[in-house]
LUMTI-575165 format. One record per residue: x, y, z of N, C-alpha, C in turn. Coordinates in steps of 0.02 Angstrom, whole numbers, padded with zeros to 5 digits, always signed. Layout:
<rs>
XYZXYZXYZ
...
</rs>
This chain:
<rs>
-01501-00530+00610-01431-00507+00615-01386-00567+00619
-01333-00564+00563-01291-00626+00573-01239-00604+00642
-01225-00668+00685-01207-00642+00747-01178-00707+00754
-01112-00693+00786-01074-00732+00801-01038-00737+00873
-01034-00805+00904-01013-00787+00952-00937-00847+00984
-00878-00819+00968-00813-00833+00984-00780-00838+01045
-00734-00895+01041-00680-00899+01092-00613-00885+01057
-00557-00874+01093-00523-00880+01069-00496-00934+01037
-00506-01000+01076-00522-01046+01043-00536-01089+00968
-00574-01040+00962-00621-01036+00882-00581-01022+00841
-00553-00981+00834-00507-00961+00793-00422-00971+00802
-00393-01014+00775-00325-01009+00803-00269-00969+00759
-00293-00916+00757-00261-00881+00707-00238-00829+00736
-00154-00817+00747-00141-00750+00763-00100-00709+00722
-00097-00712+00665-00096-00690+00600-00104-00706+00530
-00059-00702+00474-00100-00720+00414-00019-00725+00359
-00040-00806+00347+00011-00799+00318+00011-00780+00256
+00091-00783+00240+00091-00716+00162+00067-00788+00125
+00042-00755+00055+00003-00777-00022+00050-00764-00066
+00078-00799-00102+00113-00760-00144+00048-00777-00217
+00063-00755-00284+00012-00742-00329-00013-00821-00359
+00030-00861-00357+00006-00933-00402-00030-00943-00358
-00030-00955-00282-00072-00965-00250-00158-00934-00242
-00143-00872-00235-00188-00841-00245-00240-00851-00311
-00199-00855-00349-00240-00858-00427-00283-00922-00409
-00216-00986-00410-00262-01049-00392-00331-01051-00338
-00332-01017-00296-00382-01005-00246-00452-00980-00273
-00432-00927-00334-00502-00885-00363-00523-00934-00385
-00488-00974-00446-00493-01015-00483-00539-01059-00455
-00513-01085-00394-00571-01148-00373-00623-01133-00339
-00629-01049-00315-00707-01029-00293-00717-01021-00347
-00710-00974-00416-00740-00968-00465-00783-01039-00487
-00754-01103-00478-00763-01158-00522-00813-01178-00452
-00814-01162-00401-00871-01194-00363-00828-01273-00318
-00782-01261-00311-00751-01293-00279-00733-01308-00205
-00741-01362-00166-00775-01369-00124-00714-01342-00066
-00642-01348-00090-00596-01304-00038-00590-01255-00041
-00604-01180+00021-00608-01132+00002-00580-01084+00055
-00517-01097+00063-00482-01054+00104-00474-00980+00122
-00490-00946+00165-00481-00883+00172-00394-00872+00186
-00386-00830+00132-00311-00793+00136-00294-00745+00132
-00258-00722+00187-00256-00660+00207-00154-00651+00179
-00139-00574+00154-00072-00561+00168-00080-00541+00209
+00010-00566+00235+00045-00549+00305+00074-00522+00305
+00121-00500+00358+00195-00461+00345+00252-00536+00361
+00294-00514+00322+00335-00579+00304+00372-00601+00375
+00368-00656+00368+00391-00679+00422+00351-00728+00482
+00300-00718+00482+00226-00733+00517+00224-00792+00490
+00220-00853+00544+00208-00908+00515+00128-00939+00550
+00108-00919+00554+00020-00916+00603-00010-00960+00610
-00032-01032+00579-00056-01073+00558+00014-01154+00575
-00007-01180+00629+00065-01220+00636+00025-01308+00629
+00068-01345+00625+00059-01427+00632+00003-01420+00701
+00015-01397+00752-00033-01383+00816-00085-01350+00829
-00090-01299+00765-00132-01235+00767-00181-01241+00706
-00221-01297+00682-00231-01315+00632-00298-01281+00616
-00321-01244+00544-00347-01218+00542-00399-01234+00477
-00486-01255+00478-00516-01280+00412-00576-01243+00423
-00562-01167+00405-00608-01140+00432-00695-01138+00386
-00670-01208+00313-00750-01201+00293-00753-01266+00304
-00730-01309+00333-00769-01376+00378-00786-01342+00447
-00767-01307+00474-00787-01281+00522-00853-01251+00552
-00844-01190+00465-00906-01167+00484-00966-01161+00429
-00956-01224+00423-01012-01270+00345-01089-01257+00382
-01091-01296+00465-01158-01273+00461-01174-01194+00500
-01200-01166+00498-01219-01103+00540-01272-01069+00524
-01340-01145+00514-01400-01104+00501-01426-01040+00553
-01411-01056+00626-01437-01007+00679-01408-00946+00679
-01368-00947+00643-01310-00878+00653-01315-00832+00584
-01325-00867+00533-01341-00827+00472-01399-00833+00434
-01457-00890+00470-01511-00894+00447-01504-00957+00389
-01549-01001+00361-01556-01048+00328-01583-01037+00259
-01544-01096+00227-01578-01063+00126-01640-01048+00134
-01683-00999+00111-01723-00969+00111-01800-01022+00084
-01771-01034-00005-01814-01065-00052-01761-01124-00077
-01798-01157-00106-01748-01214-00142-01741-01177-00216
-01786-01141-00232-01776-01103-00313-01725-01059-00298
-01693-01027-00256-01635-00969-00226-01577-01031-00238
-01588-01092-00225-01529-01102-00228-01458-01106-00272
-01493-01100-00343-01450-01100-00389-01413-01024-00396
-01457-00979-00401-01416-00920-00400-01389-00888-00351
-01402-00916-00281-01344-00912-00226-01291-00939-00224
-01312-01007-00269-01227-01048-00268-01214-01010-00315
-01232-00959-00352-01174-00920-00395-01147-00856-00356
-01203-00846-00329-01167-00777-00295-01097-00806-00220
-01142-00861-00230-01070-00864-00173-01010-00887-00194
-01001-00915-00251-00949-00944-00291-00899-00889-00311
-00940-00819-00333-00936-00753-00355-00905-00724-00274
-00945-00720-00219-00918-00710-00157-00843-00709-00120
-00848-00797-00129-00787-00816-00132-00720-00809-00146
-00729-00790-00248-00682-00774-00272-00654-00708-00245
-00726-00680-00244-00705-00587-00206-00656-00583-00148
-00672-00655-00107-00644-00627-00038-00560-00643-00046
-00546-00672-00091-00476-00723-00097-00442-00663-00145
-00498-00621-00182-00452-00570-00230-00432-00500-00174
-00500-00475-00127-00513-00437-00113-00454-00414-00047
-00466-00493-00005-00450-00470+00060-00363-00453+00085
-00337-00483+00026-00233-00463+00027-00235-00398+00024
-00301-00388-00013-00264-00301-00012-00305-00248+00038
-00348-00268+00068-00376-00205+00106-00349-00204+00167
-00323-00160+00213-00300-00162+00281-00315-00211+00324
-00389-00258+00314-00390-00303+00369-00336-00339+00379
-00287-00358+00313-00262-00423+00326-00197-00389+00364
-00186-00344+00335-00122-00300+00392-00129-00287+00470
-00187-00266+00455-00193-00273+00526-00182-00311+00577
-00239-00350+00558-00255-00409+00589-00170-00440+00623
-00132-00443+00561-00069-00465+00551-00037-00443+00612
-00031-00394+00630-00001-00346+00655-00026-00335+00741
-00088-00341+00737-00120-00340+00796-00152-00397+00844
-00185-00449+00787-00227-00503+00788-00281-00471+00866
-00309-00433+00809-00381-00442+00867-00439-00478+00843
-00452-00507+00902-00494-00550+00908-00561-00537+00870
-00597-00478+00897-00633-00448+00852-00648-00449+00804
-00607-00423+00758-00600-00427+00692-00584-00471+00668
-00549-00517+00681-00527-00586+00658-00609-00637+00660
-00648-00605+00716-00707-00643+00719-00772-00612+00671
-00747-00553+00654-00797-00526+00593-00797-00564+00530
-00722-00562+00524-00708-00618+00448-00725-00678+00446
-00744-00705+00499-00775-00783+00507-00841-00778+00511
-00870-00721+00532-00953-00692+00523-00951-00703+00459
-00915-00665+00434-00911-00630+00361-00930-00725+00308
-00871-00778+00317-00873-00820+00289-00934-00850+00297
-00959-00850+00349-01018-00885+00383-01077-00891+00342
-01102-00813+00346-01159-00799+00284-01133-00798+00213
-01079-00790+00197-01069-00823+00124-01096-00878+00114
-01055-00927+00172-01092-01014+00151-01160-01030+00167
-01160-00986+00204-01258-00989+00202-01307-00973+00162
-01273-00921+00119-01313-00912+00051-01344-00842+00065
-01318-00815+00131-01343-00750+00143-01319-00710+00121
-01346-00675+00082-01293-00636+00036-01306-00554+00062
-01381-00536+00097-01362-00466+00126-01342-00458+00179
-01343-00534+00215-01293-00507+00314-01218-00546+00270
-01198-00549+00206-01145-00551+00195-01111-00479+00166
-01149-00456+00128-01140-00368+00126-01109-00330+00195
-01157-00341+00233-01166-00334+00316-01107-00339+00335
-01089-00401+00331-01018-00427+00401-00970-00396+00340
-00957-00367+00286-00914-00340+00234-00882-00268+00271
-00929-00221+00280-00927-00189+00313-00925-00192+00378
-00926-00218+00403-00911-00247+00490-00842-00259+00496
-00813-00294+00422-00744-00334+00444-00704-00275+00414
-00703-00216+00364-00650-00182+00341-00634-00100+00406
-00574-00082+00422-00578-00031+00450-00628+00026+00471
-00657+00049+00523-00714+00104+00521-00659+00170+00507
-00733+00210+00464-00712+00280+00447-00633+00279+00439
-00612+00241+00405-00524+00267+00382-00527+00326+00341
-00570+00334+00297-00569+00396+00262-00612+00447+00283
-00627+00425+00343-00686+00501+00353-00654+00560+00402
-00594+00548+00429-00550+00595+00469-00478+00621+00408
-00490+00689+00402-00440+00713+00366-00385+00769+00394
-00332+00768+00398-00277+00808+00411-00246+00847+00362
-00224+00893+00371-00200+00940+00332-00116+00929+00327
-00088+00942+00373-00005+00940+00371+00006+00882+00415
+00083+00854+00378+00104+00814+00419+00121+00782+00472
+00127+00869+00512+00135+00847+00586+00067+00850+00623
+00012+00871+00592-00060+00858+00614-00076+00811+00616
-00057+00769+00555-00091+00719+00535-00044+00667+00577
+00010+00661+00586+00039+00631+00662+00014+00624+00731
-00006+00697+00772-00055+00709+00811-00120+00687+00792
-00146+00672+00745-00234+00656+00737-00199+00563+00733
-00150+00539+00698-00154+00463+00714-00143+00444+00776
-00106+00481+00815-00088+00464+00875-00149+00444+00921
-00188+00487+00929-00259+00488+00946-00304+00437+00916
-00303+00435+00849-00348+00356+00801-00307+00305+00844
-00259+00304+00836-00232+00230+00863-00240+00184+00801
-00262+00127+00836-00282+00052+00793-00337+00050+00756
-00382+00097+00763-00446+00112+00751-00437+00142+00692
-00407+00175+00650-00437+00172+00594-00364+00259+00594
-00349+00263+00526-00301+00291+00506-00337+00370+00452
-00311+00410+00497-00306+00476+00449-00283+00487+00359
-00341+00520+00348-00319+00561+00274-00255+00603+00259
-00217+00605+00228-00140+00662+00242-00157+00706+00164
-00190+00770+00167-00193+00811+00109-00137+00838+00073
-00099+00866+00134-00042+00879+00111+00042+00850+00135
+00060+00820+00087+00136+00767+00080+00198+00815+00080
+00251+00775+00080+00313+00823+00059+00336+00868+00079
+00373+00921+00033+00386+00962+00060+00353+01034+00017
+00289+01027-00003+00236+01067-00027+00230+01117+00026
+00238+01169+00013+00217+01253+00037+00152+01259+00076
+00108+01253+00149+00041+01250+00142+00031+01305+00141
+00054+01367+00146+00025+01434+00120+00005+01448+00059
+00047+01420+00017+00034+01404-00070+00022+01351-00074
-00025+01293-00061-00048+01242-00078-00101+01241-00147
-00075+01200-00211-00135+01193-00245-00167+01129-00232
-00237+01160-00225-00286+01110-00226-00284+01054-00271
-00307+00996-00257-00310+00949-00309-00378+00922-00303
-00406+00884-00365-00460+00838-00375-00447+00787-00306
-00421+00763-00293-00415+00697-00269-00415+00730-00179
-00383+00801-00180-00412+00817-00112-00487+00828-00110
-00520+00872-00161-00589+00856-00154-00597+00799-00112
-00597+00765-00159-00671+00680-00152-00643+00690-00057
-00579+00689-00051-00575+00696+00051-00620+00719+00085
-00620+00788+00054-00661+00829+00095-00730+00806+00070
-00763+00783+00020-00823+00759+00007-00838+00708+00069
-00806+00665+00085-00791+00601+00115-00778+00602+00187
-00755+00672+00204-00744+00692+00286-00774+00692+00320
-00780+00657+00389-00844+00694+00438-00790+00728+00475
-00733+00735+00486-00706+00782+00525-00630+00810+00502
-00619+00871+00509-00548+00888+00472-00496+00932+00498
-00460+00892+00517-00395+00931+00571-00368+00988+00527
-00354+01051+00557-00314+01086+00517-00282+01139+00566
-00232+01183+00544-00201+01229+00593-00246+01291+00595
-00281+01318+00543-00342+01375+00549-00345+01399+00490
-00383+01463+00470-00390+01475+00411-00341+01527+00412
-00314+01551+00449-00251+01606+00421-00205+01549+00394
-00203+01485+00399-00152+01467+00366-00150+01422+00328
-00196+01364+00315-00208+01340+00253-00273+01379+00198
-00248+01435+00197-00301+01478+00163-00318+01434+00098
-00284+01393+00063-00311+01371+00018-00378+01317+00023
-00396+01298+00086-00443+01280+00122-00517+01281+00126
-00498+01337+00134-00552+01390+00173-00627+01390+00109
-00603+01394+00051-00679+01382+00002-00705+01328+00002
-00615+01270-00012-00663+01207-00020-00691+01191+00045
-00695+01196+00100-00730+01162+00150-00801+01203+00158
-00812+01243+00126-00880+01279+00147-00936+01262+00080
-00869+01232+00020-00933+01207-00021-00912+01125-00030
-00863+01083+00005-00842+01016-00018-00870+00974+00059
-00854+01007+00100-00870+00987+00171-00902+01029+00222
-00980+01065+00190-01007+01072+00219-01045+01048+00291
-01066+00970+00289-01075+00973+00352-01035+00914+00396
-00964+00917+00383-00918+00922+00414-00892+00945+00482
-00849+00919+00537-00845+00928+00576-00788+00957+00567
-00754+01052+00589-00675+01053+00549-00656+01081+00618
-00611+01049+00624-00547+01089+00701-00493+01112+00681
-00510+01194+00710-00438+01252+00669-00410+01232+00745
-00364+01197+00756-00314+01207+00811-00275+01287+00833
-00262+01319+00782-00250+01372+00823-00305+01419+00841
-00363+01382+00845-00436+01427+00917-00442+01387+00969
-00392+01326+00977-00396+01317+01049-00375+01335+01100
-00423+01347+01129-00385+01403+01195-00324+01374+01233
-00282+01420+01236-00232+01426+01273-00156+01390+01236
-00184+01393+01165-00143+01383+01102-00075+01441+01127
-00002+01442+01121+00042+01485+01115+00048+01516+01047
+00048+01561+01034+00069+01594+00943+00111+01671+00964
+00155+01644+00962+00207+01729+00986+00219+01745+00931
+00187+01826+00910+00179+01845+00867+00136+01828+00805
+00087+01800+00838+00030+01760+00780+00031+01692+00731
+00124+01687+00757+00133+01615+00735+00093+01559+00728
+00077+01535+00705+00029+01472+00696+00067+01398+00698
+00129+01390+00686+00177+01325+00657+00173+01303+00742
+00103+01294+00749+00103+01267+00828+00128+01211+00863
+00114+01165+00800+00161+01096+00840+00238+01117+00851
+00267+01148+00836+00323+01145+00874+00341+01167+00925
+00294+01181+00971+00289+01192+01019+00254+01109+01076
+00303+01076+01110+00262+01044+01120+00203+01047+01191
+00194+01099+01215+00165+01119+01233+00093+01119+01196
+00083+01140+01153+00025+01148+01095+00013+01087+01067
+00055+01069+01060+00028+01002+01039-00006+00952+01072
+00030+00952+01160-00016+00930+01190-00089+00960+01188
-00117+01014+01182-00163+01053+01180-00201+01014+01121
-00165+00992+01064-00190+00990+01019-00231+00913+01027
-00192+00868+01045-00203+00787+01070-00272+00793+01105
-00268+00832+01134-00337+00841+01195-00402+00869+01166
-00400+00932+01105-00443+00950+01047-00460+00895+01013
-00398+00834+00989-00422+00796+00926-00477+00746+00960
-00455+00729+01023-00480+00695+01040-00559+00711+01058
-00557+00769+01084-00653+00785+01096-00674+00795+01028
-00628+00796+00973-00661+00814+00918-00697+00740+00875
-00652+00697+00889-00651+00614+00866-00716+00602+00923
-00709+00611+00982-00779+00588+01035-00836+00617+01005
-00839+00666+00981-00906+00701+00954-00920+00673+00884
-00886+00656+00840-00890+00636+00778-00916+00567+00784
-00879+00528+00842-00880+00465+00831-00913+00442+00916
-00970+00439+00930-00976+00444+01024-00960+00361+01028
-00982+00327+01008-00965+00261+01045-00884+00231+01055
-00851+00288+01025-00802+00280+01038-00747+00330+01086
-00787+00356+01106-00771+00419+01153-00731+00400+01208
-00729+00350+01231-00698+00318+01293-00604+00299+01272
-00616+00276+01204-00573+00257+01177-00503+00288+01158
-00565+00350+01131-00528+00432+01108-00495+00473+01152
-00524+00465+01222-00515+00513+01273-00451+00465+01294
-00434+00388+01301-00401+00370+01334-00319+00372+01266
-00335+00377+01238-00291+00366+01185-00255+00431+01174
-00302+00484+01168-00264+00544+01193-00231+00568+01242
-00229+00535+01300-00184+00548+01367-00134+00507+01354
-00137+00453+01316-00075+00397+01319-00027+00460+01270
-00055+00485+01217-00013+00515+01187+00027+00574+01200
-00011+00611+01274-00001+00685+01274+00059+00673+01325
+00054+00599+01358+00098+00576+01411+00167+00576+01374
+00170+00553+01315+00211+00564+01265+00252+00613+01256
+00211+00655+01221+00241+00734+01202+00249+00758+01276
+00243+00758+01343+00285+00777+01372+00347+00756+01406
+00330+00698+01406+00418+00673+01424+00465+00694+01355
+00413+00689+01287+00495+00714+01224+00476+00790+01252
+00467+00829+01258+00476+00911+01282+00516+00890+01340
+00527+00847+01401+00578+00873+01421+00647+00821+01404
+00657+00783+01370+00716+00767+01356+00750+00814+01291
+00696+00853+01257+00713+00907+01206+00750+00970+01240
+00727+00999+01290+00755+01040+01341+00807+01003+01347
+00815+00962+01392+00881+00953+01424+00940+00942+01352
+00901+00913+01298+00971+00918+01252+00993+00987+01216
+00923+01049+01223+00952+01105+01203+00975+01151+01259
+00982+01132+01314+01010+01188+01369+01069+01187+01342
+01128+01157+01319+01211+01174+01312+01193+01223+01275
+01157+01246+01224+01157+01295+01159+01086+01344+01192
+01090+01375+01228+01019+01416+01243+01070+01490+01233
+01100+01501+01257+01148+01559+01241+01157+01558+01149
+01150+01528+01123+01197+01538+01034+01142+01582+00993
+01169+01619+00951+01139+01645+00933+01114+01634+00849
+01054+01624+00825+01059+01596+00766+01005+01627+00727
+01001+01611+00652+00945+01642+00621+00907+01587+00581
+00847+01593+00553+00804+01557+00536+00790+01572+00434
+00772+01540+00398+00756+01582+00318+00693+01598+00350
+00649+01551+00361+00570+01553+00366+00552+01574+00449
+00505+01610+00468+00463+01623+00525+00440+01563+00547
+00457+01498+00533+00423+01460+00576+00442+01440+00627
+00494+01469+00660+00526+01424+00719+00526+01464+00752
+00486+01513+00771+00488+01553+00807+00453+01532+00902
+00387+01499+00881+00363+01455+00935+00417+01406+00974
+00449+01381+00929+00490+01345+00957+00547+01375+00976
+00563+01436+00966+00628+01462+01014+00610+01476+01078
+00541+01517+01069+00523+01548+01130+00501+01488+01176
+00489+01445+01162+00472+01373+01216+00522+01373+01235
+00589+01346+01208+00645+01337+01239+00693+01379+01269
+00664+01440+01269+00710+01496+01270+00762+01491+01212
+00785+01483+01151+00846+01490+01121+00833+01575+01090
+00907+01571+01057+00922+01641+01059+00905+01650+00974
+00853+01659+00955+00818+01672+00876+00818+01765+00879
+00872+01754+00829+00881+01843+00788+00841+01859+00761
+00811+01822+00716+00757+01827+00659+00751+01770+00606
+00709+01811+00549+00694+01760+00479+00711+01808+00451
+00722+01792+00379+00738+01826+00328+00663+01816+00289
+00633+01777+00285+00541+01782+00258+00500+01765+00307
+00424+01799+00300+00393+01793+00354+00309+01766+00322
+00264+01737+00347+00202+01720+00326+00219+01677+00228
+00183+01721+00197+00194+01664+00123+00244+01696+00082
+00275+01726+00113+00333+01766+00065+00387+01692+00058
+00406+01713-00005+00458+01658-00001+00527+01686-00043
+00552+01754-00052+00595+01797-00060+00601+01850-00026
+00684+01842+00019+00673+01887+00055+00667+01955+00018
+00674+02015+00088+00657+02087+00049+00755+02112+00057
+00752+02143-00001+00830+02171+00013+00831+02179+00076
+00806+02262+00108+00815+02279+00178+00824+02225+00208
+00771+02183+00211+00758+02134+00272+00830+02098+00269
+00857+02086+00211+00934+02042+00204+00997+02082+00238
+00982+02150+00204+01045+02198+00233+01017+02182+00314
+00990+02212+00338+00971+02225+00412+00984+02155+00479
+00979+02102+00428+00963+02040+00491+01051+02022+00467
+01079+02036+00409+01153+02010+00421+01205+02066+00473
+01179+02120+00453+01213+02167+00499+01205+02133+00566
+01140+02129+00598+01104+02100+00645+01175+02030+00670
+01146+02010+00637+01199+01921+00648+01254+01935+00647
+01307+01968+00612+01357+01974+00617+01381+02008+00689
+01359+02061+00707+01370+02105+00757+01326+02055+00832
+01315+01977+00839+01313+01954+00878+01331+01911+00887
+01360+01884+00827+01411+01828+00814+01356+01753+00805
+01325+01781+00769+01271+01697+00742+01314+01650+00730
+01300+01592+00765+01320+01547+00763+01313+01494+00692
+01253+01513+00659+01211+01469+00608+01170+01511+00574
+01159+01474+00508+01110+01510+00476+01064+01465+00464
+00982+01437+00453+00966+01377+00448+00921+01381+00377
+00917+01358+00343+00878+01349+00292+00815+01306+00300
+00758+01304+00239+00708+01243+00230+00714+01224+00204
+00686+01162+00161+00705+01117+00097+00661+01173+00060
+00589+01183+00061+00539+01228+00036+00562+01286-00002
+00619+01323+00017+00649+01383-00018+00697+01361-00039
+00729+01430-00062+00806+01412-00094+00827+01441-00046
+00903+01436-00077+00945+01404+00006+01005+01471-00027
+00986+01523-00081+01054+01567-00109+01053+01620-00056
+00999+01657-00027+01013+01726+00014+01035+01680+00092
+01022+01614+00098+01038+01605+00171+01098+01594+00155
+01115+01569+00092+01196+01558+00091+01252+01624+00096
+01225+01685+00066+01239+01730+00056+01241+01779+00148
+01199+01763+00182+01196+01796+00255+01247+01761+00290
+01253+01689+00271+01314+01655+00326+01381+01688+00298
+01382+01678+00235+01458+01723+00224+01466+01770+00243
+01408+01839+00255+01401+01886+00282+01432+01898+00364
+01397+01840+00383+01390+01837+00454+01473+01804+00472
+01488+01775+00434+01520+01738+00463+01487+01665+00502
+01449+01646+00449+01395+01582+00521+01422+01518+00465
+01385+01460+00508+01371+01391+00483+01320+01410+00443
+01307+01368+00377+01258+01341+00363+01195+01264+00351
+01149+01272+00379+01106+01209+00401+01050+01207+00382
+01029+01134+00389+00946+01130+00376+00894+01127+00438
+00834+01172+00419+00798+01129+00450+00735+01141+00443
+00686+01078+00461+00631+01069+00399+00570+01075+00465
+00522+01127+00477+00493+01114+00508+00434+01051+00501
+00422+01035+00439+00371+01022+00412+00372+00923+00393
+00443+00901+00410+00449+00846+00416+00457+00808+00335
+00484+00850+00281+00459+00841+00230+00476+00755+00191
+00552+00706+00205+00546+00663+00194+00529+00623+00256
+00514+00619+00314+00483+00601+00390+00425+00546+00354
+00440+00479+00347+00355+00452+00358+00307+00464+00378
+00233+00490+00342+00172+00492+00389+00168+00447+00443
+00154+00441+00481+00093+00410+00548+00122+00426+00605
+00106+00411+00668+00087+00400+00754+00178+00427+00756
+00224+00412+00740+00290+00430+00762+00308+00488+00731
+00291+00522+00674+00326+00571+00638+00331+00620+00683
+00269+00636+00726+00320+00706+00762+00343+00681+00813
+00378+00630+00843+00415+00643+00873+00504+00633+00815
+00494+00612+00767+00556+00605+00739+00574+00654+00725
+00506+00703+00700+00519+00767+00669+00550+00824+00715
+00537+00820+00787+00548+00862+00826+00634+00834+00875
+00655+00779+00855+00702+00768+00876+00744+00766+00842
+00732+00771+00759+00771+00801+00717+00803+00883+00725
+00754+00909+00719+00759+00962+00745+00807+01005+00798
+00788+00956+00848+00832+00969+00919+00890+00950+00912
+00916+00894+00853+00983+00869+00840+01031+00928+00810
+00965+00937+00733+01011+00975+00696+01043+01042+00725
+00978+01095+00768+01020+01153+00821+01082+01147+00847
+01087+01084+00912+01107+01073+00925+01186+01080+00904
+01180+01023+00859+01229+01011+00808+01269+01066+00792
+01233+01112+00753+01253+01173+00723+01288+01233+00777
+01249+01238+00838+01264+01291+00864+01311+01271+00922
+01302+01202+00941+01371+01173+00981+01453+01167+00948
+01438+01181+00877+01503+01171+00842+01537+01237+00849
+01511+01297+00859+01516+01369+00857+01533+01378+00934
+01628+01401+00938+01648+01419+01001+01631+01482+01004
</rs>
């Protein structure tokens, strides 16, 4: 086993500075040619100057010898076609490593760790070890980044929150795509081929789901969040994260679900999920306190999804005009909920990006209301670790907004 053993010391690297391409090229160029300078270069994020007059860094005079650590040329007949494979090595690591997450990371985080894999990693290159250089390859790039998959955006928020630093969620579905009507794609396959575990809200609601995982990710680990007990769904609602109540629920699922998938990291999972759930409840109560002025207003919704989230907060939700995968309302349902709104004086009417926006336009004139957005689903919101809380304080803005403007 190539094995290495570091100080901080050893490495004086606490990030990676940027490459721009002449450089880079020149670099292949002179491992290709077998050239005796052979710098590991990592991209950075700009700005990072890592490497100083004080902090001086030669990391293949450094680590030229390391027969004990990666083992010694084998044969003297190996040696010619090792000096190709490592020449070949080389070039790989100078083409390879700008672009795979280590160098971001690293950038970003500088752990030690990993920063000490990549010097494993160089180690048995120059040693001529070419399968504990395979080895430390896999040692030094992210674990399982692709083997945890999420379904919706704000899941897949809750499931990074929980990964942390450790390695980043699959996002199946982007945008502002329908997941009741979701079409499948090729490229979600190979995910679910590739999954050992797959967040989702349940099968009543990414029904488009439900085949491929019984023939794409059979033995797969899949968590329907709405069967965790003590999940809220008033009226069978499922759009659970907006509740943050549930979501904490949910942090605490992903996490025994990531401990079981992944045990040596169970300690990690469990602690990473409390940092987060600590989270979602301080934003649940600064969300309250900014919707108490508007708990009295009365308002309507296009879509059934905000229904969890009225009843958390107590607000005053008349109705939807569509409910489950309908995405046109029904006449009645239009006559009935404007009568409805008008005769209580709705304050707002709210739309999604997902539908059209003509019968909600048509009920506020009715009503006499505002018209507004609002997106449960986070649709231009960046994926990762922050989206739901942006998503949910969007949210709390736009109500707000709308139904505080209404004397």
């Amino acid at each position: 086993m190539c094995r290495t053993r570091l100080a901080a010391t050893d490495i004086a690297v606490e990030g990676f500075d940027a490459v721009d391409e002449a450089v880079r090229k020149q670099e292949i160029e002179r491992a290709i040619d077998g050239g005796r300078r052979r710098t590991v270069m990592f991209a950075s994020e700009p700005g990072q100057d890592v490497i100083s007059p004080d902090r001086a860094v030669a990391l293949p005079d450094e680590l030229q010898h390391t027969p004990t650590q990666c083992g010694e040329s084998q044969a003297t007949s190996l040696a010619q076609p090792f000096g190709r494979v490592q020449r070949i090595l080389d070039a790989a690591f100078v083409v390879v490593a700008p672009t795979v997450e280590v160098g971001a990371h690293l950038a970003r985080h500088g752990s030690l760790v990993d920063r000490s894999r990549i010097v494993t990693l160089y180690r048995c290159v120059r040693s001529h070890n070419l399968v504990l250089a395979l080895v430390a390859v896999a040692l030094a790039l992210p674990a399982h980044a692709a083997e945890v998959v999420a379904t919706l955006k704000p899941i897949h928020s809750l499931t990074a929150m929980v990964m942390g630093d450790m390695a980043a969620p699959a996002l199946m579905i982007d945008g502002a795509a329908d997941p009741h009507n979701y079409a499948f794609h090729p490229s979600d396959a190979k995910m679910l081929r590739d999954a050992k575990l797959v967040v989702r809200v349940g099968p009543k609601f990414e029904t488009f789901l439900n085949g491929p995982l019984r023939t794409l990710a059979s033995s797969a680990t899949v968590l329907s969040l709405a069967d965790v007990p003590g999940m809220a769904l008033p009226d069978g609602d499922e759009h659970l994260w907006l509740d943050p109540a549930n979501a904490a629920l949910a942090l605490e699922a992903i996490g025994r679900a990531l401990a079981g998938v992944y045990p040596s990291r169970a300690a990690e999972y469990t602690r990473s999920a409390a940092l987060a759930k600590n989270r979602v409840v301080q934003l649940d109560a600064d969300l309250r306190a900014a919707l108490s002025p508007v708990v009295d207003k009365p308002f309507v919704v296009y879509h059934d999804a905000f229904r969890g989230f009225a009843a958390h907060y107590r607000l005053r939700l008349l109705g939807a005009l569509v409910s489950g995968t309908e995405h046109v309302a029904r006449a009645r349902t239009l006559t009935n909920l404007a009568a409805t709104a008008k005769s209580a004086g709705a304050a707002c009417v709210f739309t999604e990006p997902q539908f059209s926006p003509t019968e909600a336009q048509a009920l506020a004139r009715e009503a006499g209301a505002s018209l507004a957005g609002l997106d449960d689903l986070g649709a231009d919101v960046p994926a990762g670790p922050e989206m739901y809380f942006i998503l949910m304080r969007r949210i709390a803005m736009t109500l707000t907004g709308c139904l505080a403007a209404k004397q």
